[in-house]
Every structure is written in structure tokens, then in C-alpha cells.
C-alpha positions in Angstrom: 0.0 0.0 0.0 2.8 2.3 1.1 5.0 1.4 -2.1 1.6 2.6 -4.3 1.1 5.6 -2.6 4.8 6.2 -2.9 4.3 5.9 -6.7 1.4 7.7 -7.0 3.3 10.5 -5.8 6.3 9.9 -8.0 4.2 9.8 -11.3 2.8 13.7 -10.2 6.2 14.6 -9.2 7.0 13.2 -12.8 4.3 15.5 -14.7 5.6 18.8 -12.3 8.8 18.5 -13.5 7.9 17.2 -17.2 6.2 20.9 -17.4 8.9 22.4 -14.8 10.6 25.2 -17.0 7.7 25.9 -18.9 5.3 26.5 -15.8 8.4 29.0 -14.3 7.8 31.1 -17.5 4.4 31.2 -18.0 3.9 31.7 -14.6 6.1 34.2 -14.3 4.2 35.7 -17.8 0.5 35.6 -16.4 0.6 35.8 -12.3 2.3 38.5 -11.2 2.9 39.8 -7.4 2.7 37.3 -4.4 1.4 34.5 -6.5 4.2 34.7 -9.4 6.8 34.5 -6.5 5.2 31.9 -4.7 4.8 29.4 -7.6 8.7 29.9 -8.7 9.5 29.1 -4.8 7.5 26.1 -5.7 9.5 25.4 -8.4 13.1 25.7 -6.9 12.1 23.4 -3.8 10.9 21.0 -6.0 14.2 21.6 -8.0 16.5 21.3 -5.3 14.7 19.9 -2.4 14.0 16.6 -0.7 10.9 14.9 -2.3 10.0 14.1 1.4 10.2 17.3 3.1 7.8 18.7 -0.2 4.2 18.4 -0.1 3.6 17.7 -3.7 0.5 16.5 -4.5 -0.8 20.0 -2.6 1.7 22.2 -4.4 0.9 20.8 -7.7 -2.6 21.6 -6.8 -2.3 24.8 -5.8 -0.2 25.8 -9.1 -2.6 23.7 -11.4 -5.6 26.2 -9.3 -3.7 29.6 -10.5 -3.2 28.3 -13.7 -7.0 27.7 -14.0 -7.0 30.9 -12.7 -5.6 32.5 -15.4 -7.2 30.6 -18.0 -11.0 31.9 -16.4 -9.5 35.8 -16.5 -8.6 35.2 -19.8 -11.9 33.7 -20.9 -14.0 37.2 -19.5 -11.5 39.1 -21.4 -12.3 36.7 -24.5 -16.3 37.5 -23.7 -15.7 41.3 -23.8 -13.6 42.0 -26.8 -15.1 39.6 -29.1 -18.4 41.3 -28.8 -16.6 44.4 -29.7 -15.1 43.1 -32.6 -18.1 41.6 -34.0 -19.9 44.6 -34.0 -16.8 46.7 -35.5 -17.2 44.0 -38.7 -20.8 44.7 -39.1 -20.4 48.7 -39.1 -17.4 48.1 -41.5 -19.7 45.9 -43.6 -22.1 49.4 -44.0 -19.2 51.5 -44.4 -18.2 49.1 -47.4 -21.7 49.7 -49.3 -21.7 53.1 -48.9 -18.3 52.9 -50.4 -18.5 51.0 -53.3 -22.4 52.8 -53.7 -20.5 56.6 -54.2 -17.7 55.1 -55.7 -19.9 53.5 -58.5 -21.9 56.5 -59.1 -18.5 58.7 -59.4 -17.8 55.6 -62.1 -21.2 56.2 -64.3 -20.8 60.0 -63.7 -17.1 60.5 -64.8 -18.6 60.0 -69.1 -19.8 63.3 -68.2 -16.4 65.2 -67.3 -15.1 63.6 -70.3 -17.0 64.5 -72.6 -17.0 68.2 -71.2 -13.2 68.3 -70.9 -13.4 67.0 -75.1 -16.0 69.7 -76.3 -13.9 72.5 -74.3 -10.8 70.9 -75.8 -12.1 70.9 -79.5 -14.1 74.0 -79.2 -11.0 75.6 -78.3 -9.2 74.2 -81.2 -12.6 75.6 -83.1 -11.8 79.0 -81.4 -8.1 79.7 -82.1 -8.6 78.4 -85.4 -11.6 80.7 -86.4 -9.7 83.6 -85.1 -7.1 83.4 -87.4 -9.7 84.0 -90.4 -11.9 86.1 -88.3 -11.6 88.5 -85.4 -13.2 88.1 -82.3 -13.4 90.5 -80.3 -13.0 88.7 -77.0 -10.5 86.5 -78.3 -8.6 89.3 -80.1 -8.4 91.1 -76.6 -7.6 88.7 -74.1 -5.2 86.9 -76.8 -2.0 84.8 -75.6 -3.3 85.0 -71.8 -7.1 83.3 -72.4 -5.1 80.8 -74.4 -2.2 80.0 -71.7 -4.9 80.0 -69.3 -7.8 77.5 -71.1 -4.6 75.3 -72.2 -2.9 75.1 -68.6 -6.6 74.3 -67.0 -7.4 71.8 -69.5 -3.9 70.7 -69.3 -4.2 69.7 -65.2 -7.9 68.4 -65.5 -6.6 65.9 -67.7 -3.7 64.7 -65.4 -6.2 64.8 -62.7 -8.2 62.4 -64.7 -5.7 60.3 -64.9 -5.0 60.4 -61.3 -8.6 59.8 -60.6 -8.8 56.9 -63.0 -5.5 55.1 -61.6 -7.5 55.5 -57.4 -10.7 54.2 -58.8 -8.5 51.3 -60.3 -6.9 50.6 -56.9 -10.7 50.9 -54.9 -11.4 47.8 -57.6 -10.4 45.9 -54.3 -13.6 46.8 -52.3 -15.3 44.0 -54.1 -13.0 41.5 -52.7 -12.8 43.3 -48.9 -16.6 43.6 -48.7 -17.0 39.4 -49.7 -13.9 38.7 -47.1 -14.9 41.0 -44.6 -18.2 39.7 -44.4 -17.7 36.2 -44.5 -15.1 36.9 -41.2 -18.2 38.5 -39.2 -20.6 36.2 -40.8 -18.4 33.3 -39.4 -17.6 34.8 -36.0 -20.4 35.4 -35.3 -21.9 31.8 -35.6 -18.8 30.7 -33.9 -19.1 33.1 -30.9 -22.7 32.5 -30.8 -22.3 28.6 -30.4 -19.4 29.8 -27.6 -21.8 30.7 -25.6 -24.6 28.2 -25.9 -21.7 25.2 -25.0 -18.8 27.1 -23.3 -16.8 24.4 -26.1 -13.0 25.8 -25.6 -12.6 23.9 -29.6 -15.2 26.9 -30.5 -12.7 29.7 -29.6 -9.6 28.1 -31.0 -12.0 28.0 -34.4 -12.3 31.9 -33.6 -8.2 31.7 -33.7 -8.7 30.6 -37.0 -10.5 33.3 -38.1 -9.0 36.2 -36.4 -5.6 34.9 -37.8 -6.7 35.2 -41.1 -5.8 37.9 -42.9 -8.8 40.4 -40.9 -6.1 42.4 -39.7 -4.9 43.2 -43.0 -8.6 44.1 -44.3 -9.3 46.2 -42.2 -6.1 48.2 -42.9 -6.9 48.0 -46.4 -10.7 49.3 -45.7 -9.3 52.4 -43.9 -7.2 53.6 -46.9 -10.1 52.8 -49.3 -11.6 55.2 -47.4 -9.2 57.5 -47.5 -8.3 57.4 -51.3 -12.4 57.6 -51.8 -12.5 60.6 -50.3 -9.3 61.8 -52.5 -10.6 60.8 -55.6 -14.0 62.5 -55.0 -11.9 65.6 -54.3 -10.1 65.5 -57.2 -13.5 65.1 -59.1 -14.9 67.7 -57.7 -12.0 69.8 -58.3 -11.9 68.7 -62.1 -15.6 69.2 -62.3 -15.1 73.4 -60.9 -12.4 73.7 -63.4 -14.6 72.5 -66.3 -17.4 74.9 -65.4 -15.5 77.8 -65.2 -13.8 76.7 -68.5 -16.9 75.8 -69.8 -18.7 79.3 -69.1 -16.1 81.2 -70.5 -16.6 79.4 -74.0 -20.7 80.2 -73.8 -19.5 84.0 -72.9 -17.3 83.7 -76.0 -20.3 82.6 -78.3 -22.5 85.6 -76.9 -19.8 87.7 -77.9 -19.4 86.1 -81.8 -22.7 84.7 -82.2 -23.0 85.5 -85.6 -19.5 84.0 -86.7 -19.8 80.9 -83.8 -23.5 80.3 -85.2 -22.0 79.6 -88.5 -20.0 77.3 -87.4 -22.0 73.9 -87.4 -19.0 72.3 -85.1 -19.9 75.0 -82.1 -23.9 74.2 -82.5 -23.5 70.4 -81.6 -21.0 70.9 -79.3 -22.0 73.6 -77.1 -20.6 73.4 -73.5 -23.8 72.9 -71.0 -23.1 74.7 -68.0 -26.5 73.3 -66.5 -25.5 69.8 -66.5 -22.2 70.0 -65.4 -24.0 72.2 -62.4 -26.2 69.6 -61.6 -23.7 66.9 -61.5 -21.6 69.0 -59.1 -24.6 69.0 -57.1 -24.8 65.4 -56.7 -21.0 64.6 -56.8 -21.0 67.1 -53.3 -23.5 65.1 -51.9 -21.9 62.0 -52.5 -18.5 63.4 -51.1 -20.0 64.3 -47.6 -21.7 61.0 -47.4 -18.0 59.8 -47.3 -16.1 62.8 -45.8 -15.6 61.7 -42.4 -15.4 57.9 -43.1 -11.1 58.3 -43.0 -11.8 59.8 -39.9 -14.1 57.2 -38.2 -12.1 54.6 -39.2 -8.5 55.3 -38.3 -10.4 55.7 -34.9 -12.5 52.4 -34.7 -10.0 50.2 -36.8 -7.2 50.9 -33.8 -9.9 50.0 -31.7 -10.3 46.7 -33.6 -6.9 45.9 -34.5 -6.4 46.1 -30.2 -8.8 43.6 -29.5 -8.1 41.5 -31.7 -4.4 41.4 -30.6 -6.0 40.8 -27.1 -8.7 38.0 -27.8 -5.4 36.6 -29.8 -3.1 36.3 -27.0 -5.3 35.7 -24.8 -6.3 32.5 -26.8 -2.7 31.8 -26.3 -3.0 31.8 -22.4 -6.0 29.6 -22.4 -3.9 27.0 -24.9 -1.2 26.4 -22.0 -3.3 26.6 -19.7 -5.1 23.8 -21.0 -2.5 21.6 -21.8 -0.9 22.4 -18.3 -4.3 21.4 -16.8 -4.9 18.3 -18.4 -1.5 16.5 -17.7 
């Protein structure tokens, strides 16, 4: 009876010190003040000590009881940031639509500035080319200056085009973050919901999965979407001023040569109309403040995010050893 007991006490004595360096460190990691110290005094009498002057069936106890400890302290944090991080996804999900909604009307707008910047472009081709057979007065008095100035603005609304053009290129990528995005809350969601229905420790190492994806990266990419957005709707806008102004000062030219411009068929079918381009800068402002502050909103929240799921992630970690250290 006394040689069982004996062994019974040899084969936990075995399991301490199996786990003997790595409890010392994790320990030391995850309980800090009086316990911390206590449980590496624990470990450098059962180091160094006589197996008969150590009580080690209760010291084993009491280190396997901060351990579980620990691994209860990490699942409350668990319960309180996923939460959060759920419901970041789901406002992210909304901030996507209204994203690729703006940035898909800017898409079927943009024919619009085209086609204004080419009628400005060729009527002022018409222009200088008329008033070299005839003189204008308008033309003939403002001379090299109207034509520097008409050249440089149409000049920069084109290379703005072509900046806005190579933005709306790179914002192709909202597609793939919105499907991505929501399948993460779509499946953390279900998983955190089932957490909580079975308290099944496989559920949150599922959630590990997940949050180890690339979610981190997403929502990086989803805060400078937002911020290139709101650039490229700038730019439009900016374009879209440019082309008015340009574009009025071409019907002020026709008022002032109407009978020479109406002769012209070209000028007739190719009139610039300041209305519609007025119209559409309407709109294109109200698209840009339904996005203004979205760079804003998210650098804030997607810290917010990016910190919990760091947490819920090492935390996971904690509950992992602590497992393993509670099962043997």
C-alpha cells in the first residue's frame, strides 16, 4: 500500500517537473505579485529539495488552481472583446456599401467630365482656329493670356483624370474586402454564438482561425479605401469646378461672336452645357459628404479593432497552456 502511494506520488512529481521550465515562464508571464513569487518558490524546492520534506501533491494543486485561474481571466476578457469586434465588422460591412455605392456612381458620372473636358478641348481648337480667319473681339483682346490659361486648366484636369482613373483602379479591391470582410463576421459570429450556448474551448480556437486570417490586414486596407475615396472624389470635384468655369467662359465667347460661332456647325453640336455640369456637381457634393468623415471614423475604430483583436489573440494563447498544463 505504502509502495503505491509512494508511486502515486512519483508519477505527479514526474508531470511537475515534465512541465517544470515551462510553468516557471508562464507563470512568471501571467501571475504576477505574491502569486508569481510563490509558484517559482514552488518550483526551486521541487528543483532542489528533498521529495520528502515537499508536499507535492498539494503544491501541484495549488499551481494547477492559479493556472485555472488565469485561463478563467482570460476567458471574461475573451467574452468582452469579441463582442466588440463583432460589431466593428458589421459597421465596417455598412461603411463598405456606402463605399462602393458613391464610388460607383462617381464611375457612371465620370462620361460626363469627359465628354465636357473633349467639347472644351475641341471648341477651343474651333476657337483659335476661327480667329485666325476672323476676329473676335473677346479673343482678339484677351489673346496669348485666355489661351495659356484655357490650355494650362485643360492641361491639369486631364492629369487629374488620370489620377482619378488610376485611385478608382486601386478601390477595384472593395469588391474582394466587402465578400472577405463579411464572411469573417458572418463566421464569427456563428462561432461566438455557439461559444456561448456550449462554453466548447474547440469553438474559440475556431475563432483563432478566423482572427488569424488575414482580418487584420482588411481592415487596414478598408481604412485607406476610405481614404483614397474621399481623395478621388476631391479631385473630381475639383476637375468638375475647373470644367465649369472653362466651360462658361466658352458660352461667354459665343455671346460675344454669335453671328461667326452660329456659323460654325462644329460649335452648335458641341455647345458646353453649363447646366449639366452644375447639376452633376450638385450630386458629386452630396456624394462626397456621405464619405467625408469615413477616413476619420475609421482610423479611430479600426485601432480600436486591430487592439482587441491582438488581445482576444493572446489571450487564446494563455488559455492554450493553460489547458495543456491542466490536463496533464
Amino acid at each position: 500500500m505504502e509502495v503505491e502511494k509512494e508511486r502515486a506520488v512519483n508519477n505527479q512529481k514526474q508531470v511537475f517537473q515534465r512541465y517544470l521550465f515551462l510553468i516557471t515562464i508562464i507563470l512568471s508571464i501571467l501571475i504576477s505579485g505574491l502569486s508569481g513569487y510563490t509558484a517559482s518558490q514552488i518550483v526551486v524546492n521541487n528543483s532542489v529539495g528533498d521529495p520528502k520534506e515537499i508536499n507535492t501533491t498539494t503544491e501541484y494543486t495549488a499551481m494547477k488552481n492559479q493556472v485555472n485561474e488565469a485561463r478563467n481571466n482570460s476567458l471574461k476578457v475573451i467574452d468582452t472583446e469579441l463582442p466588440k469586434i463583432i460589431s466593428d465588422l458589421e459597421k465596417y460591412n455598412q461603411d463598405i456599401n456606402l463605399l462602393v455605392e458613391n464610388v460607383e456612381w462617381l464611375k457612371d458620372n465620370l462620361a460626363l467630365i469627359r465628354d465636357s473636358i473633349g467639347k472644351i478641348d475641341s471648341a477651343f481648337t474651333v476657337v483659335k482656329g476661327v480667329n485666325t480667319f476672323v476676329d473676335l473681339p473677346i479673343v482678339g483682346n484677351i489673346g496669348d493670356n485666355l489661351s495659356i490659361k484655357i490650355s494650362t486648366n485643360l492641361a491639369l484636369t486631364k492629369i487629374q483624370l488620370d489620377e482619378i482613373n488610376s485611385i478608382l483602379l486601386d478601390l477595384e479591391n472593395l469588391t474582394g474586402i466587402k465578400k472577405e470582410m463579411s464572411d469573417s463576421h458572418k463566421k464569427l459570429n456563428i462561432l461566438f454564438e455557439k461559444y456561448q450556448k456550449e462554453k466548447n474551448i474547440e469553438e474559440l480556437f475556431q475563432i483563432e482561425q478566423e482572427l488569424n486570417s488575414n482580418l487584420i490586414y482588411q481592415i487596414d486596407e478598408l481604412r485607406n479605401s476610405t481614404i483614397e475615396a474621399r481623395k478621388v472624389f476631391e479631385l473630381s470635384s475639383s476637375v468638375l469646378i475647373t470644367v465649369d468655369k472653362t466651360g462658361s467662359l466658352f458660352n461667354s465667347i459665343q455671346e460675344m461672336g454669335e453671328n461667326t460661332l452660329d456659323a460654325i456647325q462644329f460649335w452648335k453640336e458641341n455647345e458646353i452645357q453649363v447646366e449639366t455640369n452644375k447639376s452633376l456637381e450638385k450630386d458629386l457634393v452630396a456624394s462626397m459628404e456621405k464619405i467625408q468623415e469615413l477616413p476619420n471614423q475609421l482610423a479611430t475604430r479600426s485601432k480600436s479593432s486591430i487592439s482587441s483583436i491582438s488581445t482576444v489573440q493572446r489571450e487564446l494563447q494563455t488559455i492554450k497552456i493553460a489547458q495543456m498544463i491542466i490536463t496533464e
